[in-house]
C-alpha positions in Angstrom: 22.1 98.2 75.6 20.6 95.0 76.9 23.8 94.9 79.6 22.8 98.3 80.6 19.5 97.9 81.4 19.2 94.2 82.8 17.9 93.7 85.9 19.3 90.5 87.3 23.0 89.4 86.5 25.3 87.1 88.0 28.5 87.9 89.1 31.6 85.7 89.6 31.4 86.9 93.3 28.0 85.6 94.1 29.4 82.1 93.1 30.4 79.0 95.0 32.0 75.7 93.3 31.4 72.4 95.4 34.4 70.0 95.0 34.8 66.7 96.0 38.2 65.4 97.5 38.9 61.7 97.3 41.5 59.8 99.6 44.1 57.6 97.9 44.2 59.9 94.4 47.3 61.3 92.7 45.8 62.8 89.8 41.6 64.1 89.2 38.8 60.9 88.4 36.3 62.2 85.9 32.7 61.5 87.2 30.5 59.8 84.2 27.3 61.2 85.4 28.9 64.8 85.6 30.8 65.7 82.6 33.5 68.1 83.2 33.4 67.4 86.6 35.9 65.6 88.9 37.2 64.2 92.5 40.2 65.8 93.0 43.6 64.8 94.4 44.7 66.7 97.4 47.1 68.1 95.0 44.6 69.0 92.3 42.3 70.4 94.6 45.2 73.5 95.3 45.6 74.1 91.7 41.3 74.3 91.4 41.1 76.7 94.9 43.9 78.7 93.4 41.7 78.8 90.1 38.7 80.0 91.8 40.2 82.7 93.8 41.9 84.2 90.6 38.8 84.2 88.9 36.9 86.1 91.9 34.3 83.8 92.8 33.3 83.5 96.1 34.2 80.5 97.7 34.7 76.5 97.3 32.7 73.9 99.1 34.8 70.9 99.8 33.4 67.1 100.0 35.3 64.3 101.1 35.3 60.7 99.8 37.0 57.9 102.0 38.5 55.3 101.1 35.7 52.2 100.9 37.4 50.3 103.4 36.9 53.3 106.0 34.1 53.7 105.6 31.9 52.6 108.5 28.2 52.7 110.6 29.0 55.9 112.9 31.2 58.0 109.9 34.2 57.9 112.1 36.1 59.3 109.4 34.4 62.7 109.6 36.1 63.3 112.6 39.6 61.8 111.9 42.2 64.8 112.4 43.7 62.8 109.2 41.3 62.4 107.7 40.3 63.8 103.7 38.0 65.8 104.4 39.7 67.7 107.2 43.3 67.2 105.4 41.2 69.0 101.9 40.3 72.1 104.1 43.6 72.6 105.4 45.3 72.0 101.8 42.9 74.4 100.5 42.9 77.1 103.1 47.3 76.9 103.0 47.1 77.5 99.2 44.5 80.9 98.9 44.5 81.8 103.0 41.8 85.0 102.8 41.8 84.6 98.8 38.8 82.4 98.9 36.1 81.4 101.2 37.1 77.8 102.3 33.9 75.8 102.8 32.7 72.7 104.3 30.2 69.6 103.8 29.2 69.1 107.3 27.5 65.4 107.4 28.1 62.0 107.7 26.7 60.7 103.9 30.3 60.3 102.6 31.4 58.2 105.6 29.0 56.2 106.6 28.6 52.6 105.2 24.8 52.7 105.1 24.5 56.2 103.4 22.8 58.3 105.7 23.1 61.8 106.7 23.6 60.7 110.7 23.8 57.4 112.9 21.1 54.8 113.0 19.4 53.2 115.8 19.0 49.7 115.8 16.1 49.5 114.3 17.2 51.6 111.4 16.1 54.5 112.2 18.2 57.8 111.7 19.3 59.2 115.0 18.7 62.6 115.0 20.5 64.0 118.8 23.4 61.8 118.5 24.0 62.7 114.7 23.6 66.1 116.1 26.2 65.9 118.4 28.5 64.0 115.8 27.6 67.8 114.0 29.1 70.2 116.2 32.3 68.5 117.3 32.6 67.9 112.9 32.0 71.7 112.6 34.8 72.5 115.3 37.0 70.1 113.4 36.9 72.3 110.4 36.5 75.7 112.0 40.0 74.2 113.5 41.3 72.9 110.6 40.8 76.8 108.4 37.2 76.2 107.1 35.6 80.0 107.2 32.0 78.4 106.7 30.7 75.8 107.8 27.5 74.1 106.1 25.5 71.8 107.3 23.9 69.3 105.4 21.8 66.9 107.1 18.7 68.5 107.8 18.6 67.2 111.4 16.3 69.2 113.9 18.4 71.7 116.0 21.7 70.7 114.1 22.2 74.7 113.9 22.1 75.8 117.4 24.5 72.6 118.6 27.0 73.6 116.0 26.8 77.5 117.0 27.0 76.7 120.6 30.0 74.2 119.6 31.9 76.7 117.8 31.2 79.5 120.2 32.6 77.3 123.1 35.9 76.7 121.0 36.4 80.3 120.1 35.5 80.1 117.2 33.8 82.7 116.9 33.7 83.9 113.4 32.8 80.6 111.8 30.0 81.1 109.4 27.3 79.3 109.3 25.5 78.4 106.1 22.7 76.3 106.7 21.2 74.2 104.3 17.8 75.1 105.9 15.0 73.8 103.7 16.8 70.5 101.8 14.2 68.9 99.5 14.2 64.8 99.2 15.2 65.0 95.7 15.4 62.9 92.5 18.2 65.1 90.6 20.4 63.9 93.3 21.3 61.0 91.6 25.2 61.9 89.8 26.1 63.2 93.4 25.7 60.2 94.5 28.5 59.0 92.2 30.7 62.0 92.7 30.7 61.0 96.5 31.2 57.5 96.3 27.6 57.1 98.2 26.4 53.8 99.5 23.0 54.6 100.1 20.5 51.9 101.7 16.9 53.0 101.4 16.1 57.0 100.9 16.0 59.8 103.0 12.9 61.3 103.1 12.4 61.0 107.2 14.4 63.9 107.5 14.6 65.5 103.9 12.1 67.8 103.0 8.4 66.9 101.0 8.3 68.4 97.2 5.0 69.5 97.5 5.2 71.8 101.1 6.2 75.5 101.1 4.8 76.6 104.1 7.3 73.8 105.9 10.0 75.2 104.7 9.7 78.2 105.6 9.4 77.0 109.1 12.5 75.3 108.9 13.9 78.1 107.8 12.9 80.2 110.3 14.0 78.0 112.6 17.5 77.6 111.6 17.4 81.3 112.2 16.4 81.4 115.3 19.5 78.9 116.2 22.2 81.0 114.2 22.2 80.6 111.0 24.2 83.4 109.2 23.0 82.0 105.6 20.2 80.1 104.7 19.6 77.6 101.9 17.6 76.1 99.7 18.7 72.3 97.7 17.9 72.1 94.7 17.4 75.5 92.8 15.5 74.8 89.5 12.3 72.6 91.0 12.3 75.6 93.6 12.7 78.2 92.2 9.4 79.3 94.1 10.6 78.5 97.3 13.5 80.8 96.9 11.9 83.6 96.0 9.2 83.4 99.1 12.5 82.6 101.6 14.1 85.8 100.0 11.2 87.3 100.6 10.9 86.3 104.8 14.5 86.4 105.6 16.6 89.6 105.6 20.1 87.5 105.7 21.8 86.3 102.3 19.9 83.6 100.4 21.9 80.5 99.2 20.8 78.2 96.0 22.5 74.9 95.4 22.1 74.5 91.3 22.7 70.5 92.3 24.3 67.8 90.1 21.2 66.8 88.7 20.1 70.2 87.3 24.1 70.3 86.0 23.6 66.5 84.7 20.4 67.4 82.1 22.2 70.2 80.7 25.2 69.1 80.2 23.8 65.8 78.2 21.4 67.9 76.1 24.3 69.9 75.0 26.5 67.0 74.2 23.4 65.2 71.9 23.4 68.6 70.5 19.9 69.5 71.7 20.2 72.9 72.7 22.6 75.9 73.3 25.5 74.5 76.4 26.7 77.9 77.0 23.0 80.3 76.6 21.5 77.1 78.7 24.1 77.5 82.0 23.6 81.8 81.6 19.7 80.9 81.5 20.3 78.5 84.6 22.2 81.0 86.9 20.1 83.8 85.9 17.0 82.3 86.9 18.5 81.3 90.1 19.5 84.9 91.1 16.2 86.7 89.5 14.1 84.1 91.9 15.9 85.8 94.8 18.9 83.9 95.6 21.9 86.3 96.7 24.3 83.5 96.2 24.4 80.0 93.8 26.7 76.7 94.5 26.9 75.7 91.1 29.7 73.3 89.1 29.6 75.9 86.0 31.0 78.5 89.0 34.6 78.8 88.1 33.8 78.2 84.2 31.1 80.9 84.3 33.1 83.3 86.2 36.1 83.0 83.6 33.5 83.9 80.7 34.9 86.8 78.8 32.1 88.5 78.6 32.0 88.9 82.0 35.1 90.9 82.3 33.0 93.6 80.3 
């Protein structure tokens, strides 16, 4: 009775798992501050994308992890033809072709050896235009390389209509792109940080957006719109749950939720002191995601959720 009459559910194809790819690997690294949760081997990272197009879900979002040694001021590695990230999509789209939406991390975080989403200037400063730029020839990269989506992460202004005009001057024309179009400055951050090796100096709250404005992002929003955007986001899900549900209500393309690392993080260790209920506290999570108004959820419970047997009801 209760199944027949909900109103909001969550179904294996409104969910995305992010994965993180790490160079030099032969078998998965556990992540302490993410239990259950790995960097994967380009190996492993087949038999995971194989996983999650059995199980129905809707795509995999793939973040790559240099080695430290490559890592440098400008990310070169983003756009190395070799390199992990771009080596991941092509592993990954060989193994489920049309299966599974292949997706990619578009930003320089991972690479760089200062942290940032983009170049600095000499004085330290985050260079929005020429991390722009570094944008949309990364985005062609991957298009190239099999990616079917493209999403970028770096909250730069006018990062979506360089990449659009980018892909559209490469032919690739049916690139997706998800934009992560209002990306809060964030304290539940912290285990992706881990997961992806980070090196963060400082914080990035130039170009991240403030907790306490609404009314901002849904400018950015509509501006990421304006510029091409097939699917907006909003990063994190649970501390805006309000912000999703007034995007949902503005936009009338699909609406993306990132249920970050940090959301994933507090339930996880709850559940392991014994504090409450692991499996009713990740159907809670999801569902409150999708009854705020978000058409689609990134989340690392994706391909577990989706495999639930009471979901093949």
């Amino acid at each position: 009775m209760r199944r027949m009459v909900a109103e909001t559910s969550v179904a294996p194809r409104q969910l995305i798992l992010p994965a993180f790819v790490a160079e030099g690997l032969t078998e998965p690294r556990p992540i302490s501050s993410m239990p259950g949760v790995d960097q994967h081997s380009l190996d492993s990272i087949r038999k995971v994308a194989a996983s999650a197009a059995e199980a129905g879900i809707a795509g995999i979002m793939l973040f790559g992890v240099p080695l430290p040694e490559k890592k440098d001021a400008t990310g070169s590695q983003a756009l190395a033809t070799d390199g992990i990230l771009t080596r991941a999509i092509e592993a990954v789209r060989g193994e489920v072709g049309d299966d599974l939406l292949v997706m990619s991390d578009v930003c320089l975080d991972e690479f760089t050896d200062h942290g940032h989403c983009g170049v600095l200037t000499a004085d330290g400063l985050v260079d929005n235009d020429a991390t722009v730029e570094l944008y949309a020839q990364m985005s062609v990269l991957h298009a190239q390389a099999g990616a079917h989506v493209v999403g970028p992460s770096g909250m730069m202004d006018g990062q979506i209509g360089e990449i659009r005009s980018a892909l559209d001057a490469a032919g690739q024309l049916d690139t997706v792109i998800l934009a992560y179009a209002a990306k809060y400055s964030s304290s539940y951050y912290g285990p992706f940080r881990e997961a992806v090796s980070s090196t963060l100096q400082g914080d990035r709250k130039t170009y991240q957006q403030d907790l306490g404005n609404v009314r901002e992002a849904l400018r950015e929003v509509r501006l990421d719109l304006e510029q091409g955007a097939d699917i907006v986001m909003i990063k994190p899900a649970l501390s805006y749950l309000d912000v999703i549900r007034q995007v949902a209500d503005a936009v009338d393309v699909p609406v993306a939720a990132y249920n970050i690392s940090g959301e994933y993080a507090m339930v996880e260790a709850s559940a392991e002191r014994g504090w409450i209920d692991r499996d009713a506290a990740i159907t809670e999570t999801l569902t409150s995601i999708r009854r705020a108004g978000a058409d689609i959820i990134l989340s690392y419970w994706a391909l577990e959720y989706a495999n639930r047997k009471e979901l093949q009801r």
